[in-house]
N, C-alpha and C positions, 0 to 999 in steps of 0.2 A: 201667573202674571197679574198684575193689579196696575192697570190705568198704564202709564210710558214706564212703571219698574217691575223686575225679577225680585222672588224672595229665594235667596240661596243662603247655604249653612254656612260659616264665616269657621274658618281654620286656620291653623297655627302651627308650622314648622321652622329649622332651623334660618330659611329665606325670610321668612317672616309672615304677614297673612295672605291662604287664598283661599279659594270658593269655588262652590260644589255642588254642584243640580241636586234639589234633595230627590234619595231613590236608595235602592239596595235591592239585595237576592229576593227572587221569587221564591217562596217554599212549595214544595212539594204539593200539588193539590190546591195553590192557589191560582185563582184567574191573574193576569196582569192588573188590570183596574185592581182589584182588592189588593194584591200587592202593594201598588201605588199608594190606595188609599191607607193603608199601615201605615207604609213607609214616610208619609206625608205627616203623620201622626207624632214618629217615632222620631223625626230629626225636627220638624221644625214647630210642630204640636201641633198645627191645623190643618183642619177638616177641610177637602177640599170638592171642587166638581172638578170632573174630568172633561176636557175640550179635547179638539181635534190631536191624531197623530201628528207631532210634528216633525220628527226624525227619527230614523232608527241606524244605528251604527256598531261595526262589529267591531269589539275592540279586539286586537291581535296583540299582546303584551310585548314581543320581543321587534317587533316594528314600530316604539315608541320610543319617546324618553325617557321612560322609566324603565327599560325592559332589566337593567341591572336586578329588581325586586319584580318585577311581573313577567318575568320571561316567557313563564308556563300557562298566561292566563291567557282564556280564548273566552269570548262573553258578546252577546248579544243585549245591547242597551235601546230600549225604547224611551222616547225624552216626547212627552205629550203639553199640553197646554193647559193648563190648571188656573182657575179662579179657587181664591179664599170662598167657604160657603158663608163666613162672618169676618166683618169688617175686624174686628180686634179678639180674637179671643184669649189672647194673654196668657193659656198653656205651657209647660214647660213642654221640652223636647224628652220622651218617654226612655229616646234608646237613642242617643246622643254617637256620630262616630270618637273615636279616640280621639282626632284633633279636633276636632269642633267645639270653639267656644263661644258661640251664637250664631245666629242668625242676622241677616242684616239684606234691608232691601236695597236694590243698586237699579239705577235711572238707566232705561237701556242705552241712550246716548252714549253713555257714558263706560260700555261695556267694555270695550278694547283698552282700557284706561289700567283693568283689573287681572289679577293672578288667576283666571277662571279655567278651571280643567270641565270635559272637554275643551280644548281653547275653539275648537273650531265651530263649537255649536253657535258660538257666539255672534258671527256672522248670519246664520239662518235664522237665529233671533231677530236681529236687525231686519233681516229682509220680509222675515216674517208679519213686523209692524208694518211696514211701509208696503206694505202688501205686492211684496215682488216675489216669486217663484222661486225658492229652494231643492235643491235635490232633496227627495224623503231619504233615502239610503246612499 
């Protein structure tokens, strides 16, 4: 998070555009921060510091909207609070997912406005700024 916006990865399916916490799989023998900080690398190019836990959410695949393609998936996602370490560093994204065709900052105001998957992280975001109490899990 940088100042009142989110930097999320900007995708592209047949609805049209949505957006996507940058993150992905922990490998084998990685910490979670080192994950993070890959993963931060590999989608949206920059290097980041790691902030507070902000949520952790257990995704259950066939209790979603998706569950027609993620039926079988069961996954523990950690979603933390990230400063840029540099103000621009103009990086491409290393390891880009499949629809992702940028990056793009979004005003939190203005969050509920947006196709953002988790949808519900989106609220703890908000609450998050305005310094109101969130459930972690």
């Amino acid at each position: 998070m940088g100042g009142n916006k989110i930097l999320l990865t900007k995708n592209q399916d047949d609805e049209g555009y949505f957006y996507l916490f940058p993150g992905g799989g922990q490998e084998h023998g990685e910490t979670i921060h080192n994950a993070l900080l890959r993963e931060c690398m590999e989608k949206v190019g920059e290097e980041v510091e790691i902030g507070e836990l902000l949520h952790i959410r257990e995704y259950i695949g066939k209790n979603h909207e998706h569950s027609s393609f993620d039926f079988h998936v069961h996954q523990v996602e950690y979603y933390f609070v990230c400063n840029l370490v540099k103000e621009k560093n103009n990086k491409a994204p290393t390891n880009p997912d499949s629809h992702q065709v940028g990056v793009e900052w979004i005003h939190i105001n203005d969050l509920l406005q947006y196709r953002i998957y988790p949808k519900e992280l989106r609220k703890y975001i908000i609450q998050h700024v305005n310094h109101q109490k969130s459930p972690v899990y």
